[in-house]
N, C-alpha and C positions, 0 to 999 in steps of 0.2 A: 895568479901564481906568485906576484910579488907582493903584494898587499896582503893576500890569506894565506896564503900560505909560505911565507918569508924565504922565497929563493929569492939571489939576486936576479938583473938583467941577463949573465951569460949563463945561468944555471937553468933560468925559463926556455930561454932560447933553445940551448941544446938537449931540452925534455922535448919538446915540440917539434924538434926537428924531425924532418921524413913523416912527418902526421897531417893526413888531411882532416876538412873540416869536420866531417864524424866525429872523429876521434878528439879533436877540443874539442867540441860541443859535451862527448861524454866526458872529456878532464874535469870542464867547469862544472855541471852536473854532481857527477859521483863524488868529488875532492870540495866542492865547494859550494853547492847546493844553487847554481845559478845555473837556470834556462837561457839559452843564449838569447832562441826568440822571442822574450819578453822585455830584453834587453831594448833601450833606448836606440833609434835610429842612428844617432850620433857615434855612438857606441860601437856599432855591427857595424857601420856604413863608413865611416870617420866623418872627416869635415875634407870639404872642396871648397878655395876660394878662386874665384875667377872676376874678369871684370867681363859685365852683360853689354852684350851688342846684337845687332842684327845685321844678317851678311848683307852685305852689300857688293856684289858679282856684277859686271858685264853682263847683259845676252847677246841677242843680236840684232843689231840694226833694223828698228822697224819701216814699215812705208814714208815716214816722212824724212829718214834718213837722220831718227835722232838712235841713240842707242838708248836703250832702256834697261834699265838695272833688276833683279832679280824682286825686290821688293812692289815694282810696278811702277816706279816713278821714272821719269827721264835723267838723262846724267842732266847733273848740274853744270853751270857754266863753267870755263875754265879747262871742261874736260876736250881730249883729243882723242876723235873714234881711229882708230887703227885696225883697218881687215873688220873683225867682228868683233874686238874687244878695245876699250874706252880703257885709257891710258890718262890716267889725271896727271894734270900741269904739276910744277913744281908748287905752287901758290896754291891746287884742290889739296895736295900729297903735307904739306904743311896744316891745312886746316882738318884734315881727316886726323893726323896724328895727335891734333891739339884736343879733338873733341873725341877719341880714344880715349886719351890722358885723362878726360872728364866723367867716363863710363862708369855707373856704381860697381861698386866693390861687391859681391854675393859671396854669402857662403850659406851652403848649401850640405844635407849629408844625405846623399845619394850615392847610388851602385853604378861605379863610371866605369865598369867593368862590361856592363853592357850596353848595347850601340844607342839606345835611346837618347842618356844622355850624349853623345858625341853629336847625332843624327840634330839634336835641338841647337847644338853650339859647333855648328862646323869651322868657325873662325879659329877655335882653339889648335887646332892642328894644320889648319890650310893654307896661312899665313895672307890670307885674302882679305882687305879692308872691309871691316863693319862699321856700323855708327850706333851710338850707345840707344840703348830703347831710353825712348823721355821720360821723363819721372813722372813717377805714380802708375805705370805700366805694369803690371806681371811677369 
């Protein structure tokens, strides 16, 4: 609407307003000869940058009396199990944060609108220590 058909920003906006997705789909269509869903993912989707990790949660205290992290591995040393959940030192809580810092950067243009992507990066919203996936990983 700003490019074809020369509204400004507040003139797009308040055409569009109270309009669900049908109804741009037929704006761009009928007014300007574009299918939405032919449109580029990036496009429909936008862009999402986040930095990539794998959760790294507490479970519970297995038989040997290690606690074991969600991933399958033992807590590392340093850590202190507390009840059923493993409380990292000040010294694990420093190196977690440093190799966070290190996590690649993703961008990505997917529908975050649905649980999939959330359910794949529970870290973004849980505020639960992850550790970055290694490089060269997917």
């Amino acid at each position: 609407m700003i490019q074809k058909g020369g509204l400004d920003a507040t003139a797009a906006e308040q055409e569009l307003k109270g309009t669900v997705s049908a109804d741009k789909n037929e704006i761009l269509f009928s007014r300007y000869g574009i299918n939405y869903n032919n449109e580029l993912e990036m496009f429909r989707k936008g862009s999402v940058v986040f930095r990539e990790y794998e959760l790294e949660t507490a479970g519970k205290v297995n038989g040997n009396g290690m606690d074991t992290v969600e991933l399958g591995s033992r807590v590392e040393a340093g850590t202190e199990v507390r009840g059923e959940a493993a409380v990292p030192s000040r010294t694990r809580t420093e190196k977690l944060r440093k190799a966070r810092a290190k996590a690649r950067v993703i961008v990505e243009h997917v529908d975050i609108i649905k649980d999939d992507f959330w359910e794949k990066r529970p870290w973004i919203l849980s505020g639960k220590p992850g550790k970055p996936v290694a490089r060269g990983q997917p």
